[in-house]
Residue frames as qw, qx, qy, qz and C-alpha x, y, z in Angstrom:
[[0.641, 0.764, -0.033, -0.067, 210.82, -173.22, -71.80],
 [0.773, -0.247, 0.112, 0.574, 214.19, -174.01, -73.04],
 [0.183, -0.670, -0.044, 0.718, 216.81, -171.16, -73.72],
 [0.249, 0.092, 0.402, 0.876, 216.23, -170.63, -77.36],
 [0.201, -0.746, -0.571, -0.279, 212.25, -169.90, -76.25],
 [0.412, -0.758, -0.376, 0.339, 213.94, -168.21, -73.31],
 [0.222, -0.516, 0.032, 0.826, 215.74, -165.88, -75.43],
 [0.033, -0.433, -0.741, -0.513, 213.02, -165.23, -77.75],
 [0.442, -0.580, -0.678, 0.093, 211.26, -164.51, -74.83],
 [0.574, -0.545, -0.246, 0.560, 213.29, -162.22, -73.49],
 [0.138, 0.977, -0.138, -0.085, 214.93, -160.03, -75.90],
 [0.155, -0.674, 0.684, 0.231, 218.53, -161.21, -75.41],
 [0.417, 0.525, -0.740, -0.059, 221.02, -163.45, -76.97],
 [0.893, -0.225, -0.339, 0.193, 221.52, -167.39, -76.16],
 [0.602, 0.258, -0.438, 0.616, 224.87, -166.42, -75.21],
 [0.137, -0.508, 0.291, -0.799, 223.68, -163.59, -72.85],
 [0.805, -0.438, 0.042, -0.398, 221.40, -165.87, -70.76],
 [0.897, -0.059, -0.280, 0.337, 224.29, -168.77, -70.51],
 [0.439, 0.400, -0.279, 0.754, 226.25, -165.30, -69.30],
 [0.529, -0.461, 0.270, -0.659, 223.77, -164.06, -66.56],
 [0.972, -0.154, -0.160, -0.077, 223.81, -167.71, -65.48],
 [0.671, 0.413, -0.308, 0.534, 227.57, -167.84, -65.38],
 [0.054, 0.482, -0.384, 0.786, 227.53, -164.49, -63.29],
 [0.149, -0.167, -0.856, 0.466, 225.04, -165.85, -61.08],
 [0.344, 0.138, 0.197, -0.908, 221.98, -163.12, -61.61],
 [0.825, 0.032, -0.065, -0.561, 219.70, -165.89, -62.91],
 [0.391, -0.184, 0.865, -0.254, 219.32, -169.24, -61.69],
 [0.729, -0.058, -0.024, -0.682, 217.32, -171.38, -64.06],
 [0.823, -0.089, 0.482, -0.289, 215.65, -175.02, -63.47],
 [0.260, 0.465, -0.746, -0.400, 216.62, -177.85, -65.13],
 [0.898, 0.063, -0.241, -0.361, 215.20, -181.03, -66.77],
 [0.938, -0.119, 0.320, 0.053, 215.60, -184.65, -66.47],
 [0.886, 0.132, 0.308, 0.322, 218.01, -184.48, -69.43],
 [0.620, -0.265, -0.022, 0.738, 220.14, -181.82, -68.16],
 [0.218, 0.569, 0.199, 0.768, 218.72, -178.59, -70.67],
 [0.035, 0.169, 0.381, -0.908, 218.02, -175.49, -68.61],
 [0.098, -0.555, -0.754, -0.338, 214.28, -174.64, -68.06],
 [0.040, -0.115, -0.302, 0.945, 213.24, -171.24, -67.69],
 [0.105, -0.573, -0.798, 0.158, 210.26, -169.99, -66.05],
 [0.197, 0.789, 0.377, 0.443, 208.27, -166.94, -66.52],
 [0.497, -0.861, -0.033, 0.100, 209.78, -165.20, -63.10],
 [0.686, -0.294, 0.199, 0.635, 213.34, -165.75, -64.71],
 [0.380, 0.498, 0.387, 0.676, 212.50, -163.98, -68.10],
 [0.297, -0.917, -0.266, -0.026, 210.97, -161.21, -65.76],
 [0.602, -0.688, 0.158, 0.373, 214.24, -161.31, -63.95],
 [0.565, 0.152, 0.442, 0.680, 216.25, -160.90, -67.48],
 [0.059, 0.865, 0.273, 0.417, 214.06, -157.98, -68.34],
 [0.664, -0.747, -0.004, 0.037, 215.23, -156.47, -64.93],
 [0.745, -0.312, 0.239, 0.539, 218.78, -157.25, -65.42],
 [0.491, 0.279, 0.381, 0.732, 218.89, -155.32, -68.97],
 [0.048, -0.965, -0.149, -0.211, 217.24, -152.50, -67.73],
 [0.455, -0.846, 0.141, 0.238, 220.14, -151.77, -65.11],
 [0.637, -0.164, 0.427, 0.620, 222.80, -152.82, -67.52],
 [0.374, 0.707, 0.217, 0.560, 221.05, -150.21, -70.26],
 [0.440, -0.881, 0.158, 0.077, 221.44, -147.28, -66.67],
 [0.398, 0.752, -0.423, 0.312, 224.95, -148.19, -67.14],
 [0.890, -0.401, 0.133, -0.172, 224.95, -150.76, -64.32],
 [0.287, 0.315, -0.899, -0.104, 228.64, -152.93, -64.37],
 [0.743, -0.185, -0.529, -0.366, 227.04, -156.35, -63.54],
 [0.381, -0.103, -0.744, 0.539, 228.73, -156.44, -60.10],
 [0.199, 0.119, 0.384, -0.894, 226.38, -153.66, -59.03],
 [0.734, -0.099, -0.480, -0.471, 223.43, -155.50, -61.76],
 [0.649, -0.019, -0.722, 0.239, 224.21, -158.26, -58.87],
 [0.154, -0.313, -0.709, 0.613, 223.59, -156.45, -55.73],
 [0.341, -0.006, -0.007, -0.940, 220.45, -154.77, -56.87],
 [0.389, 0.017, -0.780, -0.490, 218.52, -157.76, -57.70],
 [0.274, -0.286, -0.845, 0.359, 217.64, -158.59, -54.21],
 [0.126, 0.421, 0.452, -0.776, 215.99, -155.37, -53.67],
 [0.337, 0.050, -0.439, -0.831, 213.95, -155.65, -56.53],
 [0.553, -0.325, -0.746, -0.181, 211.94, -158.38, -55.32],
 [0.279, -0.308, -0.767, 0.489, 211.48, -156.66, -52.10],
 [0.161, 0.655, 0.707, 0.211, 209.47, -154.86, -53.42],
 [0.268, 0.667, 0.202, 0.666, 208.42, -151.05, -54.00],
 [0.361, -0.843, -0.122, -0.379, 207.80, -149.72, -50.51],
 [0.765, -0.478, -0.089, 0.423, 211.46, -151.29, -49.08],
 [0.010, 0.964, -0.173, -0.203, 213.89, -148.63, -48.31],
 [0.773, 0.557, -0.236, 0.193, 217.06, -148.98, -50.77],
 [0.721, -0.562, -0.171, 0.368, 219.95, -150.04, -48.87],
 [0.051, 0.982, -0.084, -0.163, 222.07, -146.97, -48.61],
 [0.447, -0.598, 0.550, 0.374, 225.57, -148.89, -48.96],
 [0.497, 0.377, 0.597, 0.505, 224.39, -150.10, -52.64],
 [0.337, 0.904, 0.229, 0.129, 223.12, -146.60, -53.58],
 [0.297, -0.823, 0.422, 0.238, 226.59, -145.08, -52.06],
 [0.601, -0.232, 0.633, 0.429, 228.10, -147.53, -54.30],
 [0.502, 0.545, 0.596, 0.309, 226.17, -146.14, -57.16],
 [0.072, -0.984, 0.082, 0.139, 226.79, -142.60, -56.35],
 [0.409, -0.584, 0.519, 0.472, 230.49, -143.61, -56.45],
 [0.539, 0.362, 0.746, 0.147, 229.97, -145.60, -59.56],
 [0.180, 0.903, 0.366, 0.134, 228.14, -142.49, -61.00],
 [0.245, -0.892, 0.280, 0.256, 230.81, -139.71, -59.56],
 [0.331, -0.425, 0.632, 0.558, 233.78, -141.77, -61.44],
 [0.468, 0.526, 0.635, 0.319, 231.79, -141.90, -64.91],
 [0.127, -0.935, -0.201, 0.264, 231.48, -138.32, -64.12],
 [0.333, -0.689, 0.530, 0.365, 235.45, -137.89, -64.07],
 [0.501, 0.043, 0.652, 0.567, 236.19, -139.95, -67.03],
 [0.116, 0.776, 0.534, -0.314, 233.84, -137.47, -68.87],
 [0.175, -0.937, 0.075, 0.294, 235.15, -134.49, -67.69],
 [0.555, -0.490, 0.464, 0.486, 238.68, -136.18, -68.76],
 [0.475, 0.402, 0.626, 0.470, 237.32, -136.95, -72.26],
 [0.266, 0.944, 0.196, -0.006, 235.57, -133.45, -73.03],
 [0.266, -0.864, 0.345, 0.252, 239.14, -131.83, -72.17],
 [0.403, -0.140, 0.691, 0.583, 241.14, -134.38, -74.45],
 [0.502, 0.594, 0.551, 0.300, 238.15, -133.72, -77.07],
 [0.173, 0.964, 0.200, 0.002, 238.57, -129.90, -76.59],
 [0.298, -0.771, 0.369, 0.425, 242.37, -129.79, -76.76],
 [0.614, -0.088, 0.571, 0.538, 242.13, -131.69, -80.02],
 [0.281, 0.850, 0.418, 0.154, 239.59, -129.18, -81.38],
 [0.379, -0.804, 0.230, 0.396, 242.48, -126.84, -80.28],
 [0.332, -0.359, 0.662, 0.568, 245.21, -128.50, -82.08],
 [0.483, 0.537, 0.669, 0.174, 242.92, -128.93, -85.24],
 [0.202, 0.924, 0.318, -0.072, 242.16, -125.48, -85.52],
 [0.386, -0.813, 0.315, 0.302, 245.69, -124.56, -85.02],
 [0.433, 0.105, 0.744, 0.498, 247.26, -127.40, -87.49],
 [0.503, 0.637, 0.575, 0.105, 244.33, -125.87, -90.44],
 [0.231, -0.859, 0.128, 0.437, 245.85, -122.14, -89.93]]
């Protein structure tokens, strides 16, 4: 199919498939007369990609999961990508933390300024 069937297909945006292409996390086929031709195993793989990127995936870590998705459900997950998601996960954590504290010193200065 070409990519307005393949984003139809998919769920996303022309632009988003010409952007997972770009980044490298899909790979599709092309014709004789140069259009891209995606196959049902890419649109899979697009489905796949936008789950981890709704998780809060950046796309460098959407990029080193992909391989272990196709090895399927019973391979063990390599521990130096989940350690990168733990980190990943631990500094989302900290920006957080940083935001509640600016949100609860402005509820501070609010209450203080209404006085």
């Amino acid at each position: 199919m070409q990519i307005g069937e393949a984003a139809s297909a998919s769920g996303v945006s022309v632009r988003s498939l010409r952007y997972y292409e770009d980044e490298g996390l899909i790979v599709p086929g092309r014709c004789s007369n140069g259009y891209r031709d995606y196959c049902q195993s890419t649109i899979d793989r697009v489905h796949a990609i936008r789950s981890l990127l709704e998780y809060g995936l950046p796309v460098r870590l959407v990029k080193a999961a992909l391989p272990h998705l196709t090895d399927g459900p019973e391979a063990d997950p390599d521990p130096l990508f989940l350690h990168e998601v733990e980190s990943y996960r631990d500094r989302l954590a900290a920006r957080i933390a940083a935001l509640t504290a600016q949100q609860s010193a402005l509820d501070v200065f609010l209450r203080e300024a209404r006085r």
